[in-house]
C-alpha positions in Angstrom: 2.1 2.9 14.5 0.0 0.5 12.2 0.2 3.4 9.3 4.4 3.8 9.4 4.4 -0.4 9.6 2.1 -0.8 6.5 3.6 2.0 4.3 7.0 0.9 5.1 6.0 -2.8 4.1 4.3 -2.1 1.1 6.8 -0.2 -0.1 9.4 -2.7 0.6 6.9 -4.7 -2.3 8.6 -4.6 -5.9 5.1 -4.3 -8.2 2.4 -5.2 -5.5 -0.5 -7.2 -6.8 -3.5 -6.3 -4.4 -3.8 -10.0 -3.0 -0.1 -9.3 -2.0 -1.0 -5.7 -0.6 -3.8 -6.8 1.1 -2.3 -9.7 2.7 0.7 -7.7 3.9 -1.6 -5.2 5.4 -3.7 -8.3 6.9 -0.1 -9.4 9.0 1.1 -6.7 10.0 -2.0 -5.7 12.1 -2.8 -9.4 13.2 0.8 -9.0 14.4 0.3 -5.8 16.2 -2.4 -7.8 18.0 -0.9 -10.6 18.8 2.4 -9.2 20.0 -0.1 -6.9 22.5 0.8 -3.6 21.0 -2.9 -2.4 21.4 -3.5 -3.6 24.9 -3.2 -0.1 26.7 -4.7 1.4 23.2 -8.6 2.3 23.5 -9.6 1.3 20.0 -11.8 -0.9 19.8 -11.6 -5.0 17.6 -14.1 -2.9 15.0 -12.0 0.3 14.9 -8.9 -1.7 14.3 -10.9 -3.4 11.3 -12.5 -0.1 9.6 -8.4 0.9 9.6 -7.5 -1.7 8.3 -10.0 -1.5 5.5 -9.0 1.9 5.0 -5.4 1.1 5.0 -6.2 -1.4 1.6 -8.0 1.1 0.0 -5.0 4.0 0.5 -2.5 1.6 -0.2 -4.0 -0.2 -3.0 -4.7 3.3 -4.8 -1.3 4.6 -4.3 0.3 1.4 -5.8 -2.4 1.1 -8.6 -0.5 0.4 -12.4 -1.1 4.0 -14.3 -2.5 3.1 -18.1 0.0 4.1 -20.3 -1.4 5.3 -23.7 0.2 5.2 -27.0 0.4 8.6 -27.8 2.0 9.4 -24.1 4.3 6.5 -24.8 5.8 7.6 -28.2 5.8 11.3 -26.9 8.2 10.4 -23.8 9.8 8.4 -26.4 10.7 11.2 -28.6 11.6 13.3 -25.4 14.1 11.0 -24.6 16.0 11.2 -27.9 15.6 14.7 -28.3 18.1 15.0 -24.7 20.7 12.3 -26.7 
C-alpha cells in the first residue's frame, strides 16, 4: 500500500531533487497514519520508520541524474545523424 502510493508519487515528480523525494515520501506515510490506514496493520511506529527509510534510499537511487560523459554524448550524437 505505502510502496504503490510512493512510486506512483514520485513518479508523478518531473526531475525530483532528493529534498523533494524525500519530503513526498515523508507525506504520504504521515498521511497513511493519520487517515488510520495502519490501525488493523501489526507493524509497528519503528517498522513503519525503517520503510520509510528504505523507501528514500530505493527511490532516491532510481531517480538519481546519470553522468553523462563527453565521449558518450558526441557518440549518441553521431548515432542520431547517422538515422537522418
Amino acid at each position: 500500500m505505502m510502496a504503490d502510493s510512493i512510486e506512483a508519487a514520485c513518479k508523478s515528480l518531473k526531475n525530483p531533487t532528493e529534498t523533494q523525494i524525500n519530503e513526498m515520501i515523508d507525506k504520504i506515510v504521515a498521511g497513511k497514519i493519520s487517515n488510520g490506514q495502519l490501525e488493523d496493520s501489526k507493524i509497528s511506529f519503528r517498522e513503519v520508520e525503517i520503510c520509510r527509510k528504505e523507501f528514500k534510499k530505493f527511490m532516491k537511487s532510481v531517480h538519481h541524474a546519470r553522468i553523462e560523459y563527453p565521449e558518450e554524448k558526441k557518440a549518441q550524437e553521431a548515432s542520431i545523424k547517422e538515422k537522418e
